[in-house]
N, C-alpha and C positions, 0 to 999 in steps of 0.2 A: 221500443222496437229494436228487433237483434241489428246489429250493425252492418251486415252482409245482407241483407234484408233493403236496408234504407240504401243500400252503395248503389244493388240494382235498380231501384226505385228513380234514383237520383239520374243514374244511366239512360234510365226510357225515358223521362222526363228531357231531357238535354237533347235523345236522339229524335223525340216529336218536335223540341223547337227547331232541331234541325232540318226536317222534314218539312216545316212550312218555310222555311231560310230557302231549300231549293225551288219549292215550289213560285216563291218571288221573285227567285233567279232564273227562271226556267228551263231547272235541270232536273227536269222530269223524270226521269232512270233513277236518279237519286231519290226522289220522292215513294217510290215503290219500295227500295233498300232499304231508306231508314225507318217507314213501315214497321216490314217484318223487325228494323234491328228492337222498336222500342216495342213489338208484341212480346217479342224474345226476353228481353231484359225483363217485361212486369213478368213473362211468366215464371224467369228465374226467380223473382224476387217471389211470387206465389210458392214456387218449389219449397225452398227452402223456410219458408216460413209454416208450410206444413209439414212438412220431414222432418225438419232440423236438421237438414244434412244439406253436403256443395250440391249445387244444380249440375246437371248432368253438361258437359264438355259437347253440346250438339247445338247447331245453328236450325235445325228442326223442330218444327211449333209442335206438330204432334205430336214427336216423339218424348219432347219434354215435357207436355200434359201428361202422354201416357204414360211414361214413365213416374210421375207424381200422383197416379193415380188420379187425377183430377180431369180429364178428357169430360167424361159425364157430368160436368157440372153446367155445359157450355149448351146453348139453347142451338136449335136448325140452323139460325140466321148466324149467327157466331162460330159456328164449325165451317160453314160457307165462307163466310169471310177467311177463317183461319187458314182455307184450301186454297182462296184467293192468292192468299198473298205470300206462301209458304212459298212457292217457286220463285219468287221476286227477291230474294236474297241470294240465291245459282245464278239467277238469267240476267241479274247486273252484274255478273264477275265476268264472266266466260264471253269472249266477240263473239262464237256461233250463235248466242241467243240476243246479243243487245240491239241489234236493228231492228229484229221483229218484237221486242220489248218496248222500244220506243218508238214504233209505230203505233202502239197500242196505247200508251201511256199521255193523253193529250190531261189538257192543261183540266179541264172538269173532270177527266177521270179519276187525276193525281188530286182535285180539292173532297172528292169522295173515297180516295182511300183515306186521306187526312181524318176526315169527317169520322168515318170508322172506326178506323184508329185509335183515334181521341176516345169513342163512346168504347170499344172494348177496354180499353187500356184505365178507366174509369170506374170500369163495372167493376174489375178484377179489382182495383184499389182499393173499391169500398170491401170487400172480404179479406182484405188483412187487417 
């Protein structure tokens, strides 16, 4: 496996266990963050292992499917989620968004982002 490949691999990996770390701790906001960060990382690691080239410099789920040309591989339920959770990477950084983020983000919501997560972040693994 190219090495740049397995770094991000190892990256989403690390940021789901840390993803269930907050959810234990419950620090809920964190759980939506690290979310998107370990979509982000397998999708890097999918990037570049179909390109052969660096993943695109964008914290953007879409934009780095579409840009790899791989958007259409992703089924209804998977685009949904990827829409889910795309904002949850901005609206944890910024105070205008993090109160009504964590209003929204109770403890079942954040064990079904997880849940998600885990099963996209899965699927994508099995096709490298």
């Amino acid at each position: 496996m190219n090495e740049k490949v397995k770094y991000w691999l190892e990256l989403s990996d690390y940021d789901l266990d840390t993803a269930e770390a907050m959810l234990q701790s419950k620090r809920y906001l964190y759980v939506g963050f690290m979310c998107h960060q370990t979509i982000e990382k397998i999708l890097k690691a999918y990037f570049i292992d179909r390109n052969n080239q660096s993943a695109p410099y964008s914290h953007s789920l879409s934009f780095i499917a579409k840009k790899g040309s791989f958007l259409s591989i992703f089924n209804e339920e998977q685009l949904d989620f990827i829409d889910q959770i795309e904002p949850l990477n901005i609206e944890a950084r910024y105070p205008s968004y993090k109160e009504r983020l964590l209003k929204s983000l109770t403890e079942a919501k954040c064990r079904t982002l997880i849940d998600e997560t885990k099963k996209l972040q899965l699927w994508i693994k099995q096709k490298l």
